[in-house]
Each structure stands twice: as C-alpha cells, then as structure tokens.
C-alpha positions as a Markdown table, in Angstrom:
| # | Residue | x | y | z |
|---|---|---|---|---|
| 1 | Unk | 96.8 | 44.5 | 24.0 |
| 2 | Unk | 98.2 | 41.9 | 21.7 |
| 3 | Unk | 100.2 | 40.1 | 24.3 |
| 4 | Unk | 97.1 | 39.8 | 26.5 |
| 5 | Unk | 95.0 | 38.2 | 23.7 |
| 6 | Unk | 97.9 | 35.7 | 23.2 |
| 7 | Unk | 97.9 | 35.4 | 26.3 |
| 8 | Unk | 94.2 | 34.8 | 27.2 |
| 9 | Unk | 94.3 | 32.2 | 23.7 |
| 10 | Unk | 97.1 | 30.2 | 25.1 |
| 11 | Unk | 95.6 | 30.1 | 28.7 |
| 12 | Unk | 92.5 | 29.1 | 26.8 |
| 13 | Unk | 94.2 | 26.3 | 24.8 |
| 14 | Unk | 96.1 | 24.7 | 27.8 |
| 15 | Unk | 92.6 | 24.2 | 29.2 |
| 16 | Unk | 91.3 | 22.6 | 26.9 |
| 17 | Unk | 94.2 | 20.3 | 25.9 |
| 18 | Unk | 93.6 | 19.5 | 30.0 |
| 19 | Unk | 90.2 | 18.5 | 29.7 |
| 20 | Unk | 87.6 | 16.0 | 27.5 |
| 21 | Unk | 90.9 | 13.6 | 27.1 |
| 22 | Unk | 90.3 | 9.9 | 25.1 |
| 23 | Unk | 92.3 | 7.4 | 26.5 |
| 24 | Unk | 93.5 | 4.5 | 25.0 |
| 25 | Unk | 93.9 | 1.6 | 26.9 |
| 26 | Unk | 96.2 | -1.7 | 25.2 |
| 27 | Unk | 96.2 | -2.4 | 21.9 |
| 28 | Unk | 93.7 | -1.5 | 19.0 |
| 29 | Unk | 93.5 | -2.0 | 15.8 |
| 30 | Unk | 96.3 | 0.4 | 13.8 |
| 31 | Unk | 94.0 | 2.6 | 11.9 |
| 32 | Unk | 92.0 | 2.9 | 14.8 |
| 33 | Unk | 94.7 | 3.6 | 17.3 |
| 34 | Unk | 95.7 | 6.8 | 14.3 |
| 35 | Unk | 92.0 | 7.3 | 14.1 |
| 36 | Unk | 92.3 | 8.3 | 17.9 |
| 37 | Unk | 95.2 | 9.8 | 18.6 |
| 38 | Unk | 95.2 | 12.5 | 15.3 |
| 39 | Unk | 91.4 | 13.2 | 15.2 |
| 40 | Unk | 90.7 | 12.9 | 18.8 |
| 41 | Unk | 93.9 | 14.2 | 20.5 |
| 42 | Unk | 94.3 | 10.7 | 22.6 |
| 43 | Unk | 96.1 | 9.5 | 25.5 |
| 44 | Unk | 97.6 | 5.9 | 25.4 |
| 45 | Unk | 97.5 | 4.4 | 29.2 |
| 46 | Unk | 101.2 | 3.1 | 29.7 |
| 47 | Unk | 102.0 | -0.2 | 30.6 |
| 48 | Unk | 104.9 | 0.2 | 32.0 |
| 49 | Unk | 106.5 | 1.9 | 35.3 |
| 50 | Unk | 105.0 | 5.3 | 34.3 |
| 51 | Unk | 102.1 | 4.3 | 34.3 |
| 52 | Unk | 101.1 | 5.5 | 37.7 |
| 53 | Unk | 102.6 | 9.0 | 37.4 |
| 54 | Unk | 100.8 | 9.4 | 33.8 |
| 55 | Unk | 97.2 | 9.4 | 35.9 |
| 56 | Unk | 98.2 | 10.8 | 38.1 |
| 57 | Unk | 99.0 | 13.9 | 35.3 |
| 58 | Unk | 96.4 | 12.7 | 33.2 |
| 59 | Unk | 93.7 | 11.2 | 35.3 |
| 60 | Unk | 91.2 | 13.5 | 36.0 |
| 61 | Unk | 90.9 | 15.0 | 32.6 |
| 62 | Unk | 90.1 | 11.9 | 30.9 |
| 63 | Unk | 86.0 | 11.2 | 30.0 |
| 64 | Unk | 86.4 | 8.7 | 27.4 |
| 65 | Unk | 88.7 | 5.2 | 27.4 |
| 66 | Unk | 88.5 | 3.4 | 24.1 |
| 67 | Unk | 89.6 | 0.0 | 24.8 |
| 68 | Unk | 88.9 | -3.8 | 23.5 |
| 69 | Unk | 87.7 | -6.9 | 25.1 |
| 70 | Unk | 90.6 | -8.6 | 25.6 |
| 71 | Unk | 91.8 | -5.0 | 28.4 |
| 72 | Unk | 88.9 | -3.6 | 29.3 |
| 73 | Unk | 88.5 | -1.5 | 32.1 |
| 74 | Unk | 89.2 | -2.6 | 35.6 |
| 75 | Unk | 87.3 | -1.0 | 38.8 |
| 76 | Unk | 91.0 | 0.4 | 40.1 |
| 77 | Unk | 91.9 | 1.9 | 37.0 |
| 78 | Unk | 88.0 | 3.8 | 36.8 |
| 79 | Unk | 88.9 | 4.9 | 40.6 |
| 80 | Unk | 91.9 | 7.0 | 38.9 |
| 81 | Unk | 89.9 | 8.5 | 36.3 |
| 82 | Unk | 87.1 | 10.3 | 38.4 |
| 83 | Unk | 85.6 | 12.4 | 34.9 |
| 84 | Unk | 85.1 | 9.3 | 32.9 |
| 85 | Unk | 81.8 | 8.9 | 31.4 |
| 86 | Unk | 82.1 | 6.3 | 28.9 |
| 87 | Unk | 83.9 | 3.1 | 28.2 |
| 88 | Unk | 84.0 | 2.6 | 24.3 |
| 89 | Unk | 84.5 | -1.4 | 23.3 |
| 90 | Unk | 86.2 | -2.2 | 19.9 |
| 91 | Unk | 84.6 | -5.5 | 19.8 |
| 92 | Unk | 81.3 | -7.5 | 21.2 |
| 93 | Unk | 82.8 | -8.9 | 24.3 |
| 94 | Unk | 83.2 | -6.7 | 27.2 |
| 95 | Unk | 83.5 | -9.5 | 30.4 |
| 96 | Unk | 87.5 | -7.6 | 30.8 |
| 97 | Unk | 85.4 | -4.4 | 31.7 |
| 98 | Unk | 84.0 | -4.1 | 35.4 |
| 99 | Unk | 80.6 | -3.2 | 33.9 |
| 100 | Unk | 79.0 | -3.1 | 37.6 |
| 101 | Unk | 81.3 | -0.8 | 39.2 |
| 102 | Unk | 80.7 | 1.1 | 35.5 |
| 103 | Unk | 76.8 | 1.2 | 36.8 |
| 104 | Unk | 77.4 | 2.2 | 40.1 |
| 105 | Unk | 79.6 | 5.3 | 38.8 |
| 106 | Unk | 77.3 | 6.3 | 36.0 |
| 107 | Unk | 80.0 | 5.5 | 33.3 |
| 108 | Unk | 78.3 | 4.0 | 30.2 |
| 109 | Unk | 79.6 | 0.9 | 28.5 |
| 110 | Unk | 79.0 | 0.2 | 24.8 |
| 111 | Unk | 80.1 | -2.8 | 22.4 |
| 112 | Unk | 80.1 | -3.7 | 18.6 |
| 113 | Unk | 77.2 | -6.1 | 18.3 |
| 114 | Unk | 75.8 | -7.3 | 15.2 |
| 115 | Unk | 78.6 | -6.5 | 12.7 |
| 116 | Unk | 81.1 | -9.2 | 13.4 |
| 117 | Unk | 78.0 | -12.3 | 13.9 |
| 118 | Unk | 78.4 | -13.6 | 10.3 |
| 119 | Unk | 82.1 | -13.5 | 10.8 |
| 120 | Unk | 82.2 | -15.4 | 14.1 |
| 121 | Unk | 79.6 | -17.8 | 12.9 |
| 122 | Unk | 81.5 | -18.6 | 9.9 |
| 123 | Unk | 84.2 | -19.8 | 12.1 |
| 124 | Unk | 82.5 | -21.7 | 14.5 |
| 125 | Unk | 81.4 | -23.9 | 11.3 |
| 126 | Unk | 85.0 | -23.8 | 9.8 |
| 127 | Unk | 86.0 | -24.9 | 13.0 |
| 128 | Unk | 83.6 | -27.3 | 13.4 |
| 129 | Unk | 84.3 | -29.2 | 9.9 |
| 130 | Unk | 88.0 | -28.6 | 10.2 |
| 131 | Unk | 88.0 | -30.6 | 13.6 |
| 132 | Unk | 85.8 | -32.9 | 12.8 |
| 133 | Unk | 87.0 | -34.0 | 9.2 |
| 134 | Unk | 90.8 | -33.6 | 10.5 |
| 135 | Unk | 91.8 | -30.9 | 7.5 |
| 136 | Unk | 94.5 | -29.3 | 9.4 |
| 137 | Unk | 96.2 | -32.2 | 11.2 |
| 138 | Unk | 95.7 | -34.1 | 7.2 |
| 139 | Unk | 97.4 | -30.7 | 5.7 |
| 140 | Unk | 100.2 | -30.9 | 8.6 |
| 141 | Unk | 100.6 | -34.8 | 7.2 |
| 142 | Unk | 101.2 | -33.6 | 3.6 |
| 143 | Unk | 103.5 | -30.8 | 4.1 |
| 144 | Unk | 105.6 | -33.4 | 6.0 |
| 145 | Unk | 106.3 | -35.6 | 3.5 |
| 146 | Unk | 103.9 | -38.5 | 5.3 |
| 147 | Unk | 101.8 | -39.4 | 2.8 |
| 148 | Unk | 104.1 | -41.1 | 0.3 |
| 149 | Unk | 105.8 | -43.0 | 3.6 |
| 150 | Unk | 102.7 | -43.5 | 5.4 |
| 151 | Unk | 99.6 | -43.7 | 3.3 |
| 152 | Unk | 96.4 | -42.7 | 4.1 |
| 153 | Unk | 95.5 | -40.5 | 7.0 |
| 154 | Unk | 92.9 | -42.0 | 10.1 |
| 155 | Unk | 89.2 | -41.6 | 8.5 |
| 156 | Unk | 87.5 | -38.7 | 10.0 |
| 157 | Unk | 84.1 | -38.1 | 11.9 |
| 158 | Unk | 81.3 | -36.6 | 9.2 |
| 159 | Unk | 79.5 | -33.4 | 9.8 |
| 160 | Unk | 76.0 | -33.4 | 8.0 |
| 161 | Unk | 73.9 | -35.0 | 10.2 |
| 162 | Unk | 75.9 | -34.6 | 13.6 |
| 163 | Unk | 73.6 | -33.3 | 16.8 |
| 164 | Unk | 74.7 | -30.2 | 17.4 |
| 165 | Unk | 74.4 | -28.4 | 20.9 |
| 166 | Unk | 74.9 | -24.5 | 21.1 |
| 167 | Unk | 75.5 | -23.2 | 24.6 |
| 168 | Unk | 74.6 | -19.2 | 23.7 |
| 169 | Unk | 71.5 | -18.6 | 21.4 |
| 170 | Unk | 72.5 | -14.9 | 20.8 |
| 171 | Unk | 72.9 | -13.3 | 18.3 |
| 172 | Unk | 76.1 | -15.3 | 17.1 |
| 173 | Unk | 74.5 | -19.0 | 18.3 |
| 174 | Unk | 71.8 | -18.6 | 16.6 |
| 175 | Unk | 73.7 | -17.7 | 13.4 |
| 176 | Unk | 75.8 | -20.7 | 13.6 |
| 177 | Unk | 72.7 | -23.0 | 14.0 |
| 178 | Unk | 71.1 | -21.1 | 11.4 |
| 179 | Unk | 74.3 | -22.4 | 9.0 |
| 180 | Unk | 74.2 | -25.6 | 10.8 |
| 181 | Unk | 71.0 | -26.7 | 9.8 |
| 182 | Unk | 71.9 | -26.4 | 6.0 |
| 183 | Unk | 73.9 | -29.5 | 7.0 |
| 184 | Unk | 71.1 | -31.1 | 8.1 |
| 185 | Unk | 72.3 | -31.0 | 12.2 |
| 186 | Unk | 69.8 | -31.7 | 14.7 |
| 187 | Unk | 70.4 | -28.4 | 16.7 |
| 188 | Unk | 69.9 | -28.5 | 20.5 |
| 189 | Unk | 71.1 | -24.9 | 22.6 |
| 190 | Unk | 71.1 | -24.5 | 26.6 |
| 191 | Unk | 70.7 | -20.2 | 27.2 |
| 192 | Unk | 69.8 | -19.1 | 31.2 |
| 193 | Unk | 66.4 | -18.3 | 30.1 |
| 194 | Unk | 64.6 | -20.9 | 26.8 |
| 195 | Unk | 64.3 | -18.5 | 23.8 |
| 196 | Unk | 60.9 | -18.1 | 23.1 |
| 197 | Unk | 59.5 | -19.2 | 19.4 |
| 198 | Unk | 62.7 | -21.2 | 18.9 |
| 199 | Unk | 62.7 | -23.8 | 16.3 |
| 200 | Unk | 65.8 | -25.7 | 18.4 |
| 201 | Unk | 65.5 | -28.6 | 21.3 |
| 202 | Unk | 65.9 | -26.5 | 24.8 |
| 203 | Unk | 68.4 | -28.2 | 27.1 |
| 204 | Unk | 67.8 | -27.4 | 31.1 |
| 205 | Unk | 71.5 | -27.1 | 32.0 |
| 206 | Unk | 74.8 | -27.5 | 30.1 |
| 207 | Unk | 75.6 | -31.0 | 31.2 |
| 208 | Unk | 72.5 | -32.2 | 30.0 |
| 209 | Unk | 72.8 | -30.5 | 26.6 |
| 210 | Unk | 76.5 | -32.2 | 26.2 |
| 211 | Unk | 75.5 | -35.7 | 26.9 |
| 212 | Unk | 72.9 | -35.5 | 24.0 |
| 213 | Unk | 75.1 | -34.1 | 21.3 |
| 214 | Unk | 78.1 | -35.1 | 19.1 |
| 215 | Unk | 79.4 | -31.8 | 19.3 |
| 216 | Unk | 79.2 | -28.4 | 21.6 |
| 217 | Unk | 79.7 | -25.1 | 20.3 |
| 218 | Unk | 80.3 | -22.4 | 23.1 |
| 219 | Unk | 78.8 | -19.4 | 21.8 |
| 220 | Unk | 78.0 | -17.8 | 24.9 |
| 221 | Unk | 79.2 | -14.1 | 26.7 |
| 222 | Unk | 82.1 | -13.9 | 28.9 |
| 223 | Unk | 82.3 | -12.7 | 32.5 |
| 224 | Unk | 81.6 | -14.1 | 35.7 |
| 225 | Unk | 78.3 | -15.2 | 35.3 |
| 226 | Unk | 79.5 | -17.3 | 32.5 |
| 227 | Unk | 83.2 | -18.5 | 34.1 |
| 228 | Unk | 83.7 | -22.4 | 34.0 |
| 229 | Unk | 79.8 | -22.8 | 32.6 |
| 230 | Unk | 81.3 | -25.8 | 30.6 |
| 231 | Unk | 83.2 | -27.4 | 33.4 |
| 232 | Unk | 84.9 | -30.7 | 33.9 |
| 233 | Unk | 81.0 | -32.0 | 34.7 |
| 234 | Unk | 80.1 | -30.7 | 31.3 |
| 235 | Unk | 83.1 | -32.2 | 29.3 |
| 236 | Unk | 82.7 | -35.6 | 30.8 |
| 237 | Unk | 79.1 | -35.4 | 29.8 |
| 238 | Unk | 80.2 | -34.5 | 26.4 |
| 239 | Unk | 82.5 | -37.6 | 27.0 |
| 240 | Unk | 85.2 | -39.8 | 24.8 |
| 241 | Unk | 83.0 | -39.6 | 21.4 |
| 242 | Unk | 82.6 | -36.1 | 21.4 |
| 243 | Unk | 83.9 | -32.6 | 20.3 |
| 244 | Unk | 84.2 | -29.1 | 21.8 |
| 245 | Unk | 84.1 | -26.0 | 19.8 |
| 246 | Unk | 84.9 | -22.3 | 21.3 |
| 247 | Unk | 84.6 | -19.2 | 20.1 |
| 248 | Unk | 82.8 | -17.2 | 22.6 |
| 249 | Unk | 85.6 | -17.2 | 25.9 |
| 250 | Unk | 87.8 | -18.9 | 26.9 |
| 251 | Unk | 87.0 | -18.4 | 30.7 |
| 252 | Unk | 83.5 | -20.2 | 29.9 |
| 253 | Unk | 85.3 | -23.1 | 30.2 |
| 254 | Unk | 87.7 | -24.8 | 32.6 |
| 255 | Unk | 90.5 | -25.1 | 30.2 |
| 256 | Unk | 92.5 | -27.2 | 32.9 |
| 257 | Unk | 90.1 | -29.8 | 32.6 |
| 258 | Unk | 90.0 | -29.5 | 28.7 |
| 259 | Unk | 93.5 | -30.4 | 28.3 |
| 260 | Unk | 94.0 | -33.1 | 30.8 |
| 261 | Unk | 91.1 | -34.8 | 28.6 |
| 262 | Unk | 91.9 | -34.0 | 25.4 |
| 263 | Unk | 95.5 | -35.7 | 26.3 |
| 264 | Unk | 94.2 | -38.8 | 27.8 |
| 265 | Unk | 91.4 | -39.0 | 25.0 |
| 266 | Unk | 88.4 | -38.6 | 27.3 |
| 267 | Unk | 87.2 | -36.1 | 24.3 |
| 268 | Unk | 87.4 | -36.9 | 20.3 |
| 269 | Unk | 88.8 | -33.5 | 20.1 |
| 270 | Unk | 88.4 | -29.4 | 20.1 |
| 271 | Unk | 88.2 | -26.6 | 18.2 |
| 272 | Unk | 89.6 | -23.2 | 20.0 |
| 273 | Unk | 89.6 | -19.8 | 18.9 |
| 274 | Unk | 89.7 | -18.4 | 22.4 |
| 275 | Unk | 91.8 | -19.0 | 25.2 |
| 276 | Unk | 92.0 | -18.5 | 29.2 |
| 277 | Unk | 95.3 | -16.2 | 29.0 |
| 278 | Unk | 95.7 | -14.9 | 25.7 |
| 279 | Unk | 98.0 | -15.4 | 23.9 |
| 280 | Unk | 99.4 | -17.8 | 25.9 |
| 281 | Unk | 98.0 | -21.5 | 24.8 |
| 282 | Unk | 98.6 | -24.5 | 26.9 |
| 283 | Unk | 102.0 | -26.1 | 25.2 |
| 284 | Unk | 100.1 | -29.8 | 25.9 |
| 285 | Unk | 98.1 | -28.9 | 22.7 |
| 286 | Unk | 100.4 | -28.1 | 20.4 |
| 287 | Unk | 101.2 | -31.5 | 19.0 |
| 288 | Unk | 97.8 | -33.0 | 19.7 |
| 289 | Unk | 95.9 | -33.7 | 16.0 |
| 290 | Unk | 92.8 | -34.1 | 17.2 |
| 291 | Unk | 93.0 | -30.3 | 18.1 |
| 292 | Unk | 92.7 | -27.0 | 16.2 |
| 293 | Unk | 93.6 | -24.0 | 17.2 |
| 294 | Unk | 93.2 | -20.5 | 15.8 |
| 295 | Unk | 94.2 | -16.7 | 17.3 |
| 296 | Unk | 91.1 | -15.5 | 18.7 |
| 297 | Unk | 90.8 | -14.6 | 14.8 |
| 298 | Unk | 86.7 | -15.2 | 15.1 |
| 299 | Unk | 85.6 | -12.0 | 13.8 |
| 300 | Unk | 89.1 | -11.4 | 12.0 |
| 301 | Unk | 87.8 | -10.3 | 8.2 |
| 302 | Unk | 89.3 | -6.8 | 6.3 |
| 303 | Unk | 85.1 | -6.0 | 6.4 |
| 304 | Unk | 83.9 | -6.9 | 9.6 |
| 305 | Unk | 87.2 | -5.1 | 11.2 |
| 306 | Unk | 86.5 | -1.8 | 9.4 |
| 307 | Unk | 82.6 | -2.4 | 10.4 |
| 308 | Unk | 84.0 | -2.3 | 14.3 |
| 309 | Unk | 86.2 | 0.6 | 14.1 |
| 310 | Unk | 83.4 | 2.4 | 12.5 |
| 311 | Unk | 80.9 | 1.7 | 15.0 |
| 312 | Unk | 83.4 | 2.1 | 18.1 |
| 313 | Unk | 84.1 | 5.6 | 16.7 |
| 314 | Unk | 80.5 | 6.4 | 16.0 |
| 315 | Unk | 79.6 | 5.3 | 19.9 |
| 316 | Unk | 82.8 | 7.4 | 20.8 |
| 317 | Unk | 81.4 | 10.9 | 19.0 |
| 318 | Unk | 78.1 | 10.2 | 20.0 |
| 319 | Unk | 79.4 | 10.0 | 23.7 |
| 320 | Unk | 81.6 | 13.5 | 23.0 |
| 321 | Unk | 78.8 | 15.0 | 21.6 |
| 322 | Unk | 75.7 | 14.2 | 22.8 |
| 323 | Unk | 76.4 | 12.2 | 25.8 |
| 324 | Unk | 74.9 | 9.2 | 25.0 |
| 325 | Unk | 76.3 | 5.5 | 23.0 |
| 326 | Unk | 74.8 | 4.4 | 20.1 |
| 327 | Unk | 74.9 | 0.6 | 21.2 |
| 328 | Unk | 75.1 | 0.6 | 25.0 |
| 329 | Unk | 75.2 | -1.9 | 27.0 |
| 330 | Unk | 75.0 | 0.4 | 30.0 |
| 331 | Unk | 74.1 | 4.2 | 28.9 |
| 332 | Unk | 75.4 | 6.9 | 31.1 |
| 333 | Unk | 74.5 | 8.8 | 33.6 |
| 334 | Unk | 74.1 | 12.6 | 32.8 |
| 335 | Unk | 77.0 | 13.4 | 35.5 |
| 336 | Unk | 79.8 | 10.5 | 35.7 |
| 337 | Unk | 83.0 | 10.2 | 37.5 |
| 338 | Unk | 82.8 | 9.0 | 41.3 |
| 339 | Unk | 79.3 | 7.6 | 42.7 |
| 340 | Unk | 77.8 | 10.0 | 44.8 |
C-alpha cells in the first residue's frame, strides 16, 4: 500500500512540475531572475542551439513568460507555447512584444507604468542640461589634461528659457515638462490625439513642433505605430541650431539620419539614452562632443528598480492566481493558448 501512495505522489508531482511553468525570456534583473526561478520554479528560454528542442520539451506547459522590453515576446515564439496566458513586462515599454497576435490569442500583456516616470524624467532633464551646457565633453577636457594647454572650453547653449518640444505627453512627457517649466521653458508637445485641458502649445505633426523649438525631447512609446516618427523630415526641421533628446525608443527615430547630421553639423547636438540595436551604438558618435550618450539607464535608480520587480511579480501572482494583471495593457482571455 505504501509503494502505491509513493507512487500515486510522485505521479502526482511530475504533473505538476509539467504544468503552470514561468518562463523566462533574456535577461532580468538578478534578484528578479532568483525571485523566479526559486519561488516560482522557472524556465529560462535558451538562446542558444537548444533552444528549439527545449520547447519543444517545455513548450506546452508554459502559461507565464516573464520578459523585459528590450526581448519581449515575438508572434513565433507565442506559436510554440500554445498554454500561455500572460506576458509579464519588467519595464513600461513593451513595442519588443507582438501585443496584436497577444490579442488575437487571448494572452494578456501587462507593463510597469507609473513607478519609473520620475526616474525617466529626471534624465530627460539631466540630459537635456548636460547636452546643452556641454558638462560631459568639459569633464572629458579636464580629465585629459586640456585645460592647462588649452584654456577655456567653447561657451555652451543656456537652458532656462529654451522652447522646449515634447513629442509624447504621457505619463513621462508630461513629467519632464512639468520639471521643465521650473526653468522657465516655453513647452510645446505633438501626441496623435491633443491632450485635453493641457496647459502646453499643441503642435499638428512632429515636423512642425521641431521647427519651433530649441530642443526635442522624444518621450513617446515604441512599436510600429511610432517607428521613424522623428525622421530625417523632422531632424531637418529641428535643423543646425537645434538639439535632440531620447529617452523613449530608439526605433522612434531614424537613427541613420541622426548620425549623418550630427557629423556634418546639421544639428547642435543630441542627447541618447536609447538606441536602434542595443547595445550596439553607432562608432560615428563616439568622439563627437556635441553628443551624450548614456545605457538605456533612464529609469536605472536602486528604488525605481525594486519598484518594477515588485510590480512585475505582483502582475505575475495575480495572473497565477486569479487570472487577471494588475496593470494590463491587454487583460486575458479566460481560455488562452491558440486562437480559436
């Protein structure tokens, strides 16, 4: 009789190690990645050889993929997990994820909105200044010895006062015009739809909006509604006397076009936190001082990190438990897996 209830609690434990799987696809943060794989049993998706002969072992037991926005989830890789239910972001952008073929299969999507705004608006303004003013390319000048050799460094281009245009009145644009106007910036934004009640100029297209401001801050979501919004058009509109300022995408804008006119001066210069290929950063920018770039590091604080991995685990149990994610951007159907 023993045997036959070890039996029937081993049987009973191989099923369930087969089934309600959490997958993790690329790279999370560490504690995260821990959180995942001791509390919730995880899978990591290979990225290797194996990869195909790991879904095809693992596939179909798999109802939950924790991933970021710089992977996401592709409609080919959904198509090998027929039980998944929910795609869990660690992060506010999801344009990496295939959210329509996520509708059409019932799986829900959800994000981290709200926790990492401050953070990302606090670098669109450091960026901002440190472009504008030249602080990195003047700390570059120290370190090297310059100053004693060279004097003084170029004088810089003052921020108080500059007309500001925010492409993206979110949640995160309007936090960075909300810090912008205690600089006293005339603030201008370009969205799809005008914002209703807003205090800020509203600018019919993105072109227009870049030919009446010193400076454009790209605050908008990623995806393909958004690819190339600020395109060659755009930058020329912005033209020689003006600055660009990312940290929404860096498919929003047609980064071949930035660099050829950031190299042949047909823009004062650019602040980048985002990039078309990350981590990969075009090598024509490196040694260009009118430049600064940063790591995608936009939301990149000790407290607005552990903010996100709460809220990705909380949509994450609320998806295992109840079926539902606390911030969706596309709740789930009651049955996923394949469309009917």
């Amino acid at each position: 009789m023993a045997d036959v209830t070890t039996s029937t609690t081993q049987t009973a434990e191989a099923v369930e190690l087969q089934s309600d799987r959490v997958l993790q696809v690329g790279p999370l943060k560490p504690s995260l990645a821990e959180i995942l794989a001791v509390d919730h049993r995880a899978l990591t998706l290979p990225v290797d050889d194996s990869r195909q002969a790991f879904l095809a072992e693992h596939g179909a037991s798999v109802t939950a993929v924790v991933t970021s926005g710089r992977t996401g989830v592709d409609a080919e890789l959904m198509a090998e997990l027929p039980h998944l239910g929910a795609i869990v972001h660690f992060g506010v952008g999801y344009d990496t994820t295939d959210v329509d073929e996520a509708a059409r299969r019932g799986i829900g999507v959800s994000n981290t909105p709200d926790v990492l705004t401050d953070c990302v608006a606090d670098t669109a303004v450091g960026l901002l200044i440190d472009t504008l003013r030249g602080f990195s390319a003047a700390d570059r000048f120290v370190r090297a010895g310059r100053w004693p050799r060279e004097g003084n460094v170029p004088l810089a281009r003052k921020v108080s006062g500059s007309r500001v245009g925010i492409i993206g009145l979110g949640r995160i644009g309007a936090a960075i015009a909300d810090r912008l106007v205690g600089f006293g910036c005339d603030i201008a934004y370009h969205n799809r739809n005008q914002v209703p009640d807003s205090p800020y100029r509203y600018a019919t297209s993105a072109a227009l909006l870049a030919a009446s401001v010193d400076v454009l801050v790209v605050a908008a979501a990623g995806g393909e509604g958004t690819r190339h919004l600020v395109d060659r058009e755009v930058l020329e509109a912005l033209g020689p006397n003006g600055f660009l300022i990312n940290v929404a995408r860096g498919s929003v804008v047609d980064e071949v076009a930035l660099v050829e006119m950031l190299t042949t001066g047909r823009l004062a210069g650019a602040g980048l936190d985002v990039f078309a290929d990350e981590p990969l950063v075009p090598a024509e920018l490196f040694d260009v001082d009118n430049v600064v770039l940063l790591p995608h590091v936009g939301s990149g604080t000790i407290a607005t990190r552990a903010a996100m991995e709460a809220l990705t685990l909380e949509n994450l149990d609320d998806y295992l438990t109840r079926g539902t994610l606390t911030t969706p951007v596309l709740q789930p159907r009651s049955t996923a897996g394949a469309p009917s």
